[in-house]
GUMI-634200 format. One record per residue (C-alpha): x, z, y; residue number from 0. Coordinates in pm, 1 decimal, decimal comma. Example, Ala and Ser with C-alpha at 12.3 -4.5 7.8 and 13.67 -1.06 7.14 Angstrom:
+----------+----------+----------+--------+
|       xx |       zz |       yy | tortor |
+----------+----------+----------+--------+
|   1230,0 |    780,0 |   -450,0 |      0 |
|   1367,0 |    714,0 |   -106,0 |      1 |
+----------+----------+----------+--------+
This chain:
+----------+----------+----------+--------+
|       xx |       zz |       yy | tortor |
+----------+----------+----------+--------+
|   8819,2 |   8439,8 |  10345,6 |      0 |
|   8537,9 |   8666,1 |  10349,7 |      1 |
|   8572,9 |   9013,1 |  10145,0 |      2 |
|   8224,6 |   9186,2 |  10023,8 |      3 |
|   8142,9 |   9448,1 |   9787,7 |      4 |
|   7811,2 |   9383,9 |   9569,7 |      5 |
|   7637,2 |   9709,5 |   9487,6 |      6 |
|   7541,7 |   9745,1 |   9131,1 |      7 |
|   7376,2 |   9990,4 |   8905,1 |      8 |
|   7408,5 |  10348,1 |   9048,8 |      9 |
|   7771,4 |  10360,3 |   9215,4 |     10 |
|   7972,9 |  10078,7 |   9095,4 |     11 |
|   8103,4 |   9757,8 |   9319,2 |     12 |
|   8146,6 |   9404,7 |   9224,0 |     13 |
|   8367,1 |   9260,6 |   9471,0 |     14 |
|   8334,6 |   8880,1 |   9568,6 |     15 |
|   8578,1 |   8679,7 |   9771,8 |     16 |
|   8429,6 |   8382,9 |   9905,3 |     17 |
|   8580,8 |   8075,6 |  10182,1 |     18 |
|   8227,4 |   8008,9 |  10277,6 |     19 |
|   8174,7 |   7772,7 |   9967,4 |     20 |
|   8301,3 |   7860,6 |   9669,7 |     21 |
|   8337,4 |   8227,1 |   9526,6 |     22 |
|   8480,0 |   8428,2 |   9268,7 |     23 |
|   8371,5 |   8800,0 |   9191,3 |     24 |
|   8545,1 |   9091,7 |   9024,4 |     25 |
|   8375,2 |   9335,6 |   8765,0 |     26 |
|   8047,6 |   9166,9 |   8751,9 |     27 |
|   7888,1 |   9429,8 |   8511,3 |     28 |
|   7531,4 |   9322,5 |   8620,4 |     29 |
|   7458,2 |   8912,1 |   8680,8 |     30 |
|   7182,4 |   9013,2 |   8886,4 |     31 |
|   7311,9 |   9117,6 |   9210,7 |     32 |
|   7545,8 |   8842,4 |   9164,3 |     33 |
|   7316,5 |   8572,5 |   9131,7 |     34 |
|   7095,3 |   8721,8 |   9423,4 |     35 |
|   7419,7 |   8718,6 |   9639,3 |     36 |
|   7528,0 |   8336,2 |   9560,7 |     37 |
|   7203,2 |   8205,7 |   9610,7 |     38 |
|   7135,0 |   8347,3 |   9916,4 |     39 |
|   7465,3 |   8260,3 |  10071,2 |     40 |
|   7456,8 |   7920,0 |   9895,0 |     41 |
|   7778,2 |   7987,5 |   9724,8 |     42 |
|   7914,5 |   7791,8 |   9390,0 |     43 |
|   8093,6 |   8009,8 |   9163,0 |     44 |
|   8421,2 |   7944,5 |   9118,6 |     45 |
|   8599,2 |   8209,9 |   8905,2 |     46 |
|   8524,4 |   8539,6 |   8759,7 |     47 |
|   8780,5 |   8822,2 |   8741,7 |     48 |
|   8776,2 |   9094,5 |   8471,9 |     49 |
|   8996,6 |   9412,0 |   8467,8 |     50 |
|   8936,4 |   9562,5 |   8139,9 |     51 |
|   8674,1 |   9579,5 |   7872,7 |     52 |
|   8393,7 |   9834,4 |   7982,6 |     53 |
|   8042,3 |   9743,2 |   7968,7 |     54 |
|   7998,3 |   9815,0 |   8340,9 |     55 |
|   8245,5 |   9587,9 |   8436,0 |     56 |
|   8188,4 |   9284,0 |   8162,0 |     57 |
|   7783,2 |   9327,0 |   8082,7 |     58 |
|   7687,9 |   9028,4 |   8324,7 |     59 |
|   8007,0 |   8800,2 |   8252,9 |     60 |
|   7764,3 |   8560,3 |   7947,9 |     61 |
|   7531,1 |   8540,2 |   8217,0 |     62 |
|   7630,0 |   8415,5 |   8498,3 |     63 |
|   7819,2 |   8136,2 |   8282,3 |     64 |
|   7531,0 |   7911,6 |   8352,8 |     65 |
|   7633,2 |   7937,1 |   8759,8 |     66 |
|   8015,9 |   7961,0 |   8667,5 |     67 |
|   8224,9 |   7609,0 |   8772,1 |     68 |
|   8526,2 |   7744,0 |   8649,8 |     69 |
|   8717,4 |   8016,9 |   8412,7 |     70 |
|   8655,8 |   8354,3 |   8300,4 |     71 |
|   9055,3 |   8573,6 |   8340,4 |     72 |
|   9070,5 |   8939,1 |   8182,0 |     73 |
|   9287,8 |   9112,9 |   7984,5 |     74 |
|   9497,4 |   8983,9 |   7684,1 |     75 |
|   9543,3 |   9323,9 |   7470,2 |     76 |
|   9103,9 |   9401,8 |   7520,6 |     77 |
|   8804,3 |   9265,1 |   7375,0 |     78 |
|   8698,4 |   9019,2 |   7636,3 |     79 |
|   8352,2 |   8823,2 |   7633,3 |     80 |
|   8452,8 |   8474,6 |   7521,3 |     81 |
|   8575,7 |   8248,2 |   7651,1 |     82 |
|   8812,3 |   8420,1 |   7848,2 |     83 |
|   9167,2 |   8290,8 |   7961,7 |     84 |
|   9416,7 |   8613,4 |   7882,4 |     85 |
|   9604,9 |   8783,8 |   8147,1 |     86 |
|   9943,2 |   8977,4 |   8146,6 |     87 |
|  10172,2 |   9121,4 |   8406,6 |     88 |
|  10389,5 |   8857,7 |   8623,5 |     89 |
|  10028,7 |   8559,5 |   8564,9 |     90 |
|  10000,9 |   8400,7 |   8884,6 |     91 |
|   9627,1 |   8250,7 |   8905,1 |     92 |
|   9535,3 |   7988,9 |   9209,4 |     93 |
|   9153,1 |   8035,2 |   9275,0 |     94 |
|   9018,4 |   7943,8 |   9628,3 |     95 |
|   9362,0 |   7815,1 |   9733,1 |     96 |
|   9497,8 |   8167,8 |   9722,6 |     97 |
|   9755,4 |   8290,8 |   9427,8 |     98 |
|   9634,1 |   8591,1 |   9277,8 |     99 |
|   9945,6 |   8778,3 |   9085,5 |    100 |
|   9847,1 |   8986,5 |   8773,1 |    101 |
|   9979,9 |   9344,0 |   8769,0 |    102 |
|   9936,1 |   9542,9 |   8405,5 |    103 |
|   9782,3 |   9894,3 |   8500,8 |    104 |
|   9719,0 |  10047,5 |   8184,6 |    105 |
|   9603,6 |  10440,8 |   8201,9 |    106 |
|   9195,7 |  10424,7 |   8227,2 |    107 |
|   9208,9 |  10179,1 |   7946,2 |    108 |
|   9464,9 |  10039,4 |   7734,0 |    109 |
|   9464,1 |   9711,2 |   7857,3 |    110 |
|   9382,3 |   9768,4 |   8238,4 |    111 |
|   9470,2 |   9478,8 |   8477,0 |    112 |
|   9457,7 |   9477,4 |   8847,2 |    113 |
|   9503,5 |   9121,0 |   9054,4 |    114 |
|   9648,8 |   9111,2 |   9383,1 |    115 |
|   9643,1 |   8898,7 |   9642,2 |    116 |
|   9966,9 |   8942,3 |   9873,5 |    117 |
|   9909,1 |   8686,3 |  10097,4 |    118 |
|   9635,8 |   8548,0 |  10196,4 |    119 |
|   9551,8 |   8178,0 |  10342,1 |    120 |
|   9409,1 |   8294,7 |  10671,5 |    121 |
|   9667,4 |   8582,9 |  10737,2 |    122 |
|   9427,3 |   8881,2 |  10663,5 |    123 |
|   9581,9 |   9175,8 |  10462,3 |    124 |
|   9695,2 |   9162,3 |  10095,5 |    125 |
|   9339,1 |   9268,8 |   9896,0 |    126 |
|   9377,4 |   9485,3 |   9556,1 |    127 |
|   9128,6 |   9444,7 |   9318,0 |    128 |
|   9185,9 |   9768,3 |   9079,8 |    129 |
|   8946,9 |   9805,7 |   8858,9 |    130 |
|   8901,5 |  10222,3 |   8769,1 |    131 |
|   9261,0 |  10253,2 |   8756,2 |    132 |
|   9260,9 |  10372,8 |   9166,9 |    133 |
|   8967,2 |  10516,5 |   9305,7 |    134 |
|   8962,8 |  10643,0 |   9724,5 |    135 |
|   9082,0 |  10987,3 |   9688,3 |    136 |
|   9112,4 |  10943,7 |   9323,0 |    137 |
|   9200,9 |  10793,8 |   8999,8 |    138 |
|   9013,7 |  10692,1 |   8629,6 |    139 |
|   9003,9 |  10910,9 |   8335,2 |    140 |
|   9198,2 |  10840,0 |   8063,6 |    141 |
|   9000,6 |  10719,5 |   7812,9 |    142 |
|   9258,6 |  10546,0 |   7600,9 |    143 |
|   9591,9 |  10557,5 |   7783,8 |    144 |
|   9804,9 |  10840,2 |   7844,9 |    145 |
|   9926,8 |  11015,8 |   8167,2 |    146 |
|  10237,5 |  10859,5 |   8170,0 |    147 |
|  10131,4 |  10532,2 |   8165,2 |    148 |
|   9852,3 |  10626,6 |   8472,0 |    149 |
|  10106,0 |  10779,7 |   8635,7 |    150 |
|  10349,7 |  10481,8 |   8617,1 |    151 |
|  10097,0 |  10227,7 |   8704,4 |    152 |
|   9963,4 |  10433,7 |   9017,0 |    153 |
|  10338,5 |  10455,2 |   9151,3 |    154 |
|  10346,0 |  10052,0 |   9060,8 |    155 |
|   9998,0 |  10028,2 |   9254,3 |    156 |
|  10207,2 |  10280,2 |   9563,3 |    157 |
|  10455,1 |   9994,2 |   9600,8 |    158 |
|  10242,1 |   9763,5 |   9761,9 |    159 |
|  10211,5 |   9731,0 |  10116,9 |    160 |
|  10048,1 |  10001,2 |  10333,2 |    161 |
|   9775,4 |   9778,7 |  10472,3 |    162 |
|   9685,7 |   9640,0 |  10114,1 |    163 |
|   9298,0 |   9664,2 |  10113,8 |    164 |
|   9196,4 |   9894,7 |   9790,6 |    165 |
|   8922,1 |   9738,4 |   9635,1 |    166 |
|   8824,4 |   9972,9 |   9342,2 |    167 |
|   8528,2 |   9940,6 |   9152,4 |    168 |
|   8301,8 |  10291,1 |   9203,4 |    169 |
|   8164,3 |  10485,8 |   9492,2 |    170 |
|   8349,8 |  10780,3 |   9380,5 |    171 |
|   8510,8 |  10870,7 |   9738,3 |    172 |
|   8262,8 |  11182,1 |   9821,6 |    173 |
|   8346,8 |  11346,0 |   9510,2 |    174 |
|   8688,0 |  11271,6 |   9516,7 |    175 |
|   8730,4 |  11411,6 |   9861,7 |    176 |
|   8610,6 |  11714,7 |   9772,8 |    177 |
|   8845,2 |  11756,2 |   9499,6 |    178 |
|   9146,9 |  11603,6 |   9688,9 |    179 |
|   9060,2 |  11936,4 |   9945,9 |    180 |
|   9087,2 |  12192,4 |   9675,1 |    181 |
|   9426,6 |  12041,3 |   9588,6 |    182 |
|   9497,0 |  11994,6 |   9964,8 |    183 |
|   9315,1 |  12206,0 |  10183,8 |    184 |
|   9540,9 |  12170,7 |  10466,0 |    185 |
|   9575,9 |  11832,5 |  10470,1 |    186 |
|   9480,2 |  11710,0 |  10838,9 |    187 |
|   9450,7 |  11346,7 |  10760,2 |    188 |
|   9210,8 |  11429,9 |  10438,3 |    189 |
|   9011,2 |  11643,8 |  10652,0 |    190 |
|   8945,4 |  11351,7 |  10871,4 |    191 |
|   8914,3 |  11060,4 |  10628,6 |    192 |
|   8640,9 |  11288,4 |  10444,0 |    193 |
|   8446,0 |  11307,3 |  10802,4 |    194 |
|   8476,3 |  10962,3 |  10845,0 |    195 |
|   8346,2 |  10872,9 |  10452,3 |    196 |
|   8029,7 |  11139,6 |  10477,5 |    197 |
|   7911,8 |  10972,7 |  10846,5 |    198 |
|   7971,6 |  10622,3 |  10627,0 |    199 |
|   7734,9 |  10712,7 |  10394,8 |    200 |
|   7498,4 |  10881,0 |  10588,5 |    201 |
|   7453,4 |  10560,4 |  10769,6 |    202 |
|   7429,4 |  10368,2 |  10442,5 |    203 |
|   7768,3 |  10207,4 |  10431,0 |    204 |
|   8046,1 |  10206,7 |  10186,9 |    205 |
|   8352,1 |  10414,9 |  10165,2 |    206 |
|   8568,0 |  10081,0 |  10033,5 |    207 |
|   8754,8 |   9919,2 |  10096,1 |    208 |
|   9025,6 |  10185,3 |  10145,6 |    209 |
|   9418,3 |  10080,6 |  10222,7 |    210 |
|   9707,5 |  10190,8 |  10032,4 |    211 |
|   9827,0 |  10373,4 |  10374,0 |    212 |
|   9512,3 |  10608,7 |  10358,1 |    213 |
|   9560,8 |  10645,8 |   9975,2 |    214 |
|   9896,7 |  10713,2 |  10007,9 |    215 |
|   9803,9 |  11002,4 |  10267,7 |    216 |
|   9531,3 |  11141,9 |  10141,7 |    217 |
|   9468,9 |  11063,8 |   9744,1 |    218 |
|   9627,8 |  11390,8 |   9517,4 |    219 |
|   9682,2 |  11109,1 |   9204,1 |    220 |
|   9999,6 |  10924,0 |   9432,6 |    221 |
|  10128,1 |  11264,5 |   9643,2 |    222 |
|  10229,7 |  11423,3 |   9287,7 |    223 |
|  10566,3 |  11460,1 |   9436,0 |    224 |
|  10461,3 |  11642,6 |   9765,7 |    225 |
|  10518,1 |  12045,6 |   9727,4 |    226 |
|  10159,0 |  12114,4 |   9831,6 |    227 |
|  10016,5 |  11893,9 |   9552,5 |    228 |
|  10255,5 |  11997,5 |   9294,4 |    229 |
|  10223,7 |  12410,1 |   9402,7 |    230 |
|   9827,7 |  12335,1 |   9329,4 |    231 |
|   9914,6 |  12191,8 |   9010,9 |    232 |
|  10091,5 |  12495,2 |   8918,5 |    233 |
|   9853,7 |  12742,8 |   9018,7 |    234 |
|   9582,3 |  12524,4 |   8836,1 |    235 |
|   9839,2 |  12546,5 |   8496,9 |    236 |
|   9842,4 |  12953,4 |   8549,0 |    237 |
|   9476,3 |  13004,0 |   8566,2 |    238 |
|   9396,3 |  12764,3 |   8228,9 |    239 |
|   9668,8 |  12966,1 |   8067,4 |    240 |
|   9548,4 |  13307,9 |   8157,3 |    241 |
|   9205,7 |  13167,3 |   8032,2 |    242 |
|   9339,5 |  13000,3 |   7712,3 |    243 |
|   9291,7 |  12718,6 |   7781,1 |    244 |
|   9476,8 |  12419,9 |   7640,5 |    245 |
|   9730,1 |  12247,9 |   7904,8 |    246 |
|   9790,7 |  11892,3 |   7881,1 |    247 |
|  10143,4 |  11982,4 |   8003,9 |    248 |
|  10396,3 |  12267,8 |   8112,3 |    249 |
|  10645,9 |  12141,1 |   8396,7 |    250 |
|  10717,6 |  12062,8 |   8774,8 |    251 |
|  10833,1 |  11695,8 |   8721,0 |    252 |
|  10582,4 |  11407,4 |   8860,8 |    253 |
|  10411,8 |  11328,3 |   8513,7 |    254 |
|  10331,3 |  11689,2 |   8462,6 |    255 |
|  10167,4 |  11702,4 |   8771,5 |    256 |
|   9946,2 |  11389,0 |   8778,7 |    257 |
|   9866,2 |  11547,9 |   8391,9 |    258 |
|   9752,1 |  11878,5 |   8494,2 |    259 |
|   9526,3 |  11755,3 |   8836,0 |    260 |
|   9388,7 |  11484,4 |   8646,6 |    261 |
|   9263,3 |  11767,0 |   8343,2 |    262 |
|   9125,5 |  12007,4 |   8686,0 |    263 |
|   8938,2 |  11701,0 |   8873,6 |    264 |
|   8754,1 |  11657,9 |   8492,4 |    265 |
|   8666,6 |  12034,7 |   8493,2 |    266 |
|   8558,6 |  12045,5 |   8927,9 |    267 |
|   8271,4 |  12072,1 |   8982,6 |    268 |
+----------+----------+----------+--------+
């Protein structure tokens, strides 16, 4: 199985998984890349996966219908281009010969899905295809979920195994390095993961994708619990207050954290 990231627009990915034949691709919020991609790999479309309903993830989904020899799986609770077979937590979906398991994620959107694939045929790591729920370094905004929920469905994300390759859908990691410092600024293994992303992209090469054991070191959005994290948190709470400014919570527990660095990496600059 062969694991590639199509670059599209300005910064987003659209992943494709492909056994040398047949293909299906995540996100495809531009057919054109897409298209360019099968055709010059001679590649039939076999499935396309959807993880909620923005127009950067869904625009080229009508499109590349005419190529597709297969089904369309996104979201039941969001307003999916049609046809589209629904997806809910605990779906199991065979595509390539591989079981993909359906994980509910909400938090960016209210209907966020991620798929996983825990085990794959040729004995490679498990692949996560998140959507804008997890970013490298970061997380989505909430546009229509709540902290809670992001919170919850980042700690579901944290359970997976460590080498789980993080397949999200932006190249966000720059910017959320240099946030994940000002949280962190002593963290060693940020430090290094940061050098490692800016020589990446000097040379032209993507950040993604990451693994849940870098994430899980280095990403302020799942360390909510660690005292550094949650200290910055608190000093971040003190200076909106002594500015007036509104605090999307007051408190030490995990939720109140992951509320109060998400509101700070929307203000960093």
């Amino acid at each position: 199985m062969e694991l590639a990231a199509i670059a599209a627009f300005t910064d987003n990915y659209i992943w494709m998984l492909h056994d040398g034949v047949n293909a299906i691709v995540v996100d495809p919020g531009d057919a054109a890349p897409v298209q360019q991609t099968l055709a010059a790999q001679s590649l039939r479309l076999a499935g396309i996966l959807v993880t909620h309903h923005h127009a950067d993830h869904v625009g080229g989904v009508n499109e590349l219908r005419a190529l597709l020899d297969g089904l369309v799986y996104g979201p039941a609770s969001e307003a999916m281009p049609q046809p589209c077979t629904p997806c809910v937590a605990g779906d199991r979906l065979t595509l390539l010969g591989q079981q993909f398991e359906v994980l509910d994620v909400p938090g960016h959107t209210a209907g966020h899905i991620a798929f996983v694939l825990r085990t794959p045929s040729d004995g490679s790591d498990p692949i996560l295809f998140c959507g804008d729920t997890l970013f490298s370094g970061g997380c989505g905004r909430l546009f229509e979920g709540t902290a809670a929920q992001m919170h919850a469905s980042l700690q579901q994300l944290a359970q997976l195994p460590g080498a789980t390759r993080v397949c999200c859908a932006h190249e966000y990691t720059l910017s959320n390095l240099r946030f994940a410092q000002a949280v962190e600024p002593a963290n060693e293994a940020l430090r290094a993961y940061r050098d490692w992303c800016e020589s990446a992209r000097a040379q032209g090469r993507a950040t993604l994708p990451s693994t849940l054991d870098v994430e899980l070191q280095i990403n302020p959005f799942l360390r909510c619990a660690e005292p550094a994290v949650s200290a910055a948190a608190r000093q971040y709470q003190q200076r909106a207050a002594a500015a007036s400014a509104p605090l999307l919570a007051v408190g030490s527990d995990a939720v109140s954290v992951f509320a109060n660095l998400r509101q700070w990496k929307n203000e960093f600059r």
